[in-house]
C-alpha positions as CSV (number, residue, x, y, z in Angstrom):
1,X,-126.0,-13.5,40.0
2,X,-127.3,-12.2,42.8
3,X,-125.3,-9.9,44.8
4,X,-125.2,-10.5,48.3
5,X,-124.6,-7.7,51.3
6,X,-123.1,-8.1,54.2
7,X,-124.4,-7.6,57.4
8,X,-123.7,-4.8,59.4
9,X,-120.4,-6.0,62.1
10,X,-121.4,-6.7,65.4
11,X,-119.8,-4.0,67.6
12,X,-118.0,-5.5,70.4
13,X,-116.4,-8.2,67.6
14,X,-115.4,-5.1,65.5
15,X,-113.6,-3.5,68.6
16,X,-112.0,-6.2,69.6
17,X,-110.5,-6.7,66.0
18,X,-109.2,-2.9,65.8
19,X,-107.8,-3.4,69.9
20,X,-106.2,-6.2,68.5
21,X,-104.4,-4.7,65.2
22,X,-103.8,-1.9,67.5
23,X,-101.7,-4.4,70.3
24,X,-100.0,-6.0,67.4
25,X,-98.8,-3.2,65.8
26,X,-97.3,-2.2,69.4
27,X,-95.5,-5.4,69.7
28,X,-93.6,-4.9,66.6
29,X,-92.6,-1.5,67.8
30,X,-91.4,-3.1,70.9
31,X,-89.3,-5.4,68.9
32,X,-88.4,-3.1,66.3
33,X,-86.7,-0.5,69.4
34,X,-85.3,-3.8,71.1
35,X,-83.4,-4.5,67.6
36,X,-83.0,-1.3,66.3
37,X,-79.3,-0.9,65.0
38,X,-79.8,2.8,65.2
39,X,-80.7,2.6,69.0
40,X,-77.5,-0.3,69.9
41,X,-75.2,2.4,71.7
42,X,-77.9,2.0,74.3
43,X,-78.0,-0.6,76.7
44,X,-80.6,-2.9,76.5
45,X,-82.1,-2.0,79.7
46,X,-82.5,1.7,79.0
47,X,-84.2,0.4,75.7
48,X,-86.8,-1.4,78.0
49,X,-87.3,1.2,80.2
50,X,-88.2,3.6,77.2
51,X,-90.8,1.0,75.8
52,X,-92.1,-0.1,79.4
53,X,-92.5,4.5,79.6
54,X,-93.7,4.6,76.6
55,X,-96.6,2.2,77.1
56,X,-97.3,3.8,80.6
57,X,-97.7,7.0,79.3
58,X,-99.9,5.8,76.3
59,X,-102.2,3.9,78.8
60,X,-102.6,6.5,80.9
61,X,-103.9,8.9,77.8
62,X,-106.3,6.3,76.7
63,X,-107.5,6.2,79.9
64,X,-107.7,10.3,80.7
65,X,-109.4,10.3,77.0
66,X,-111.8,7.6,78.1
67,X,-112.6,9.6,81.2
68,X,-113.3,13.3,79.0
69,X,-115.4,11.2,76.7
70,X,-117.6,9.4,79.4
71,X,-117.8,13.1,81.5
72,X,-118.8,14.6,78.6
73,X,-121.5,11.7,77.7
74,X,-123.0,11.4,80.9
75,X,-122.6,15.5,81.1
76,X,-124.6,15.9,77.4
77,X,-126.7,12.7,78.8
78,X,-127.6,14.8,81.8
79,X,-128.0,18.2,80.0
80,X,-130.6,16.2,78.0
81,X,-133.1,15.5,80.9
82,X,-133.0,18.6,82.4
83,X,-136.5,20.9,81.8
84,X,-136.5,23.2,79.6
85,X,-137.0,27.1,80.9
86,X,-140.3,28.3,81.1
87,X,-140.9,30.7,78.0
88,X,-142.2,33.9,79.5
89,X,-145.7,35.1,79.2
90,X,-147.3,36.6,75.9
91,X,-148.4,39.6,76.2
92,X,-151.5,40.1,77.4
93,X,-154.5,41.0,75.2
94,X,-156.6,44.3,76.2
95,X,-159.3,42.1,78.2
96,X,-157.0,40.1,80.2
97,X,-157.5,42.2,83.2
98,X,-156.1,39.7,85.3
99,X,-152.6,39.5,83.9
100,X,-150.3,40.7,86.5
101,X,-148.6,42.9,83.3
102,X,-152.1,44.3,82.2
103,X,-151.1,47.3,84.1
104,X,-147.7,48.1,82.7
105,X,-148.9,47.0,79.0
106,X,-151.9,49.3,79.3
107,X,-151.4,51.9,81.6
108,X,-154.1,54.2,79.7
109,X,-156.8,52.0,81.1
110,X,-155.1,53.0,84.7
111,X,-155.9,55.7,86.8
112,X,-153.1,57.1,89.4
113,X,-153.5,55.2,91.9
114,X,-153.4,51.7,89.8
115,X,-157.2,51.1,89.6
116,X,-159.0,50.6,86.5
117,X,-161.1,54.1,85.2
């Protein structure tokens, strides 16, 4: 028998499955605080106004971590396209007499006043 692979998951399907486990398992913490024996001494709109917190404040980290990651892409993304430096010049062999370091690589071949003896 012939065994068969899979192919690889289509991304956006794969998301969407892992946003969805994700929402489900935050609807049965919802419930789970709504029922909660442990939390009854609290009324039940106190308990709703934790959970409606608690999913503001996990929103708004999803969204400043969305925002750092797509800075930092578009940042690196950026980084990327930019030239690189110039490497500096080699030095200059003993005939290049037209190197603007010839002088200060050689300066036996120099007289005084900067001319060549």
């Amino acid at each position: 028998m012939k065994r068969q692979f899979k192919t690889a998951p289509n991304l956006p399907y794969s998301v969407g499955v892992s946003v969805g486990h994700i929402w489900r398992a935050l609807l049965k913490t919802q419930e789970w605080v709504m029922q909660a024996p442990q939390l009854s001494l609290l009324p039940l709109s106190i308990r709703r106004g934790i959970v409606m917190i608690a999913k503001a404040t996990l929103f708004v980290l999803l969204i400043a971590v969305t925002f750092f990651i797509s800075i930092l892409y578009f940042g690196l993304l950026t980084f990327g396209r930019m030239p690189l430096a110039p490497t500096p010049d080699p030095q200059p062999g003993i005939n290049e007499l037209n190197h603007p370091m010839h002088q200060y690589y050689y300066p036996e071949l120099y007289d005084e006043f900067g001319d060549l003896r």
